[in-house]
N, C-alpha and C positions, 0 to 999 in steps of 0.2 A: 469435462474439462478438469486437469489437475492442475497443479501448480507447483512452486519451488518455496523454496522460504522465499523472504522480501530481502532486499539490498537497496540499499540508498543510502542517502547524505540529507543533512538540515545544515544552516548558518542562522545565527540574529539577522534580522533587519534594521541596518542601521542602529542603532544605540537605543532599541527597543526591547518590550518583552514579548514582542514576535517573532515567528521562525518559520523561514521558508523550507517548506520539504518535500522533495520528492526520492517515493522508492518506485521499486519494477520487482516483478515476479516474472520467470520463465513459464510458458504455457504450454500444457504437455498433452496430445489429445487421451479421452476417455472413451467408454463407452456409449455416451451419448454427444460426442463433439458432431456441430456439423459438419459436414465434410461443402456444403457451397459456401462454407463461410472459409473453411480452412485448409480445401482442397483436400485432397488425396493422401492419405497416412497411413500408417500402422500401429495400432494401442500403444503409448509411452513415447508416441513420437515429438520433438519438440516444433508446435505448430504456433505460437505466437509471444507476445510481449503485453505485459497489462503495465500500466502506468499509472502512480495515483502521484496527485500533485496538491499542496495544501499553502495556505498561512494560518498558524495557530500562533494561539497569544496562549499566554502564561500567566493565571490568576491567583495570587499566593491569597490563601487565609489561615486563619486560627485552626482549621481542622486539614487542613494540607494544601499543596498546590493540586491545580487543576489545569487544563489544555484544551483549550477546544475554539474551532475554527471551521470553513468551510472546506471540501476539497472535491477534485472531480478527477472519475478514473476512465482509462479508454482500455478499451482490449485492440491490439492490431495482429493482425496473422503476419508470415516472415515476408511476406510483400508489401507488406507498411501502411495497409488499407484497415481504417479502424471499421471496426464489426460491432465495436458496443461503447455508449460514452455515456454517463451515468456523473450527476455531483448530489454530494449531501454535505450532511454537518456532522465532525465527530469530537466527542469529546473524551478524555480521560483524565482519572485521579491519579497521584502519584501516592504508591504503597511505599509500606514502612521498611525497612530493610533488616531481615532476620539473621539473628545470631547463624555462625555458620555451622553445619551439622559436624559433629563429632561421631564416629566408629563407632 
């Protein structure tokens, strides 16, 4: 299975330092896609939609902010039938932002 970059959108929840988010990926078959999960293709074809869906919160400290929340992702093929649905927890730190490079 291949995939596309991510695309989605977040908002605050209400006048919190939560944030709703969800992105999608295009799913493209590979050499090892199943074909009873995703029917009948040919390599690079675009055979599903993956979905991750989250609420993270926003935890500022002395050493930087940080992000982490729960989230759960489903894969569907183009018939809208999910073939895989999966949640964990993910977290990240927010990096420092570098001078810009010069020629």
């Amino acid at each position: 299975m291949d995939s596309s970059d991510s695309f989605g959108s977040w908002r605050r929840l209400h006048d919190s330092d939560q944030f709703a988010v969800t992105f999608k990926r295009l799913l493209f078959a590979g050499a090892n896609t199943p074909t009873a999960l995703y029917g009948p293709f040919i390599p690079g074809q675009h055979v599903g939609l993956e979905t991750v869906q989250a609420v993270l919160t926003v935890h500022a400290s002395a050493d930087g902010d940080t992000l982490a929340g729960p989230f759960t992702v489903r894969f569907a093929n183009l018939g809208g039938q999910v073939v895989f649905a999966g949640s964990g927890t993910i977290s990240a730190k927010r990096i420092k932002i570098e001078p810009l490079a010069t020629r």
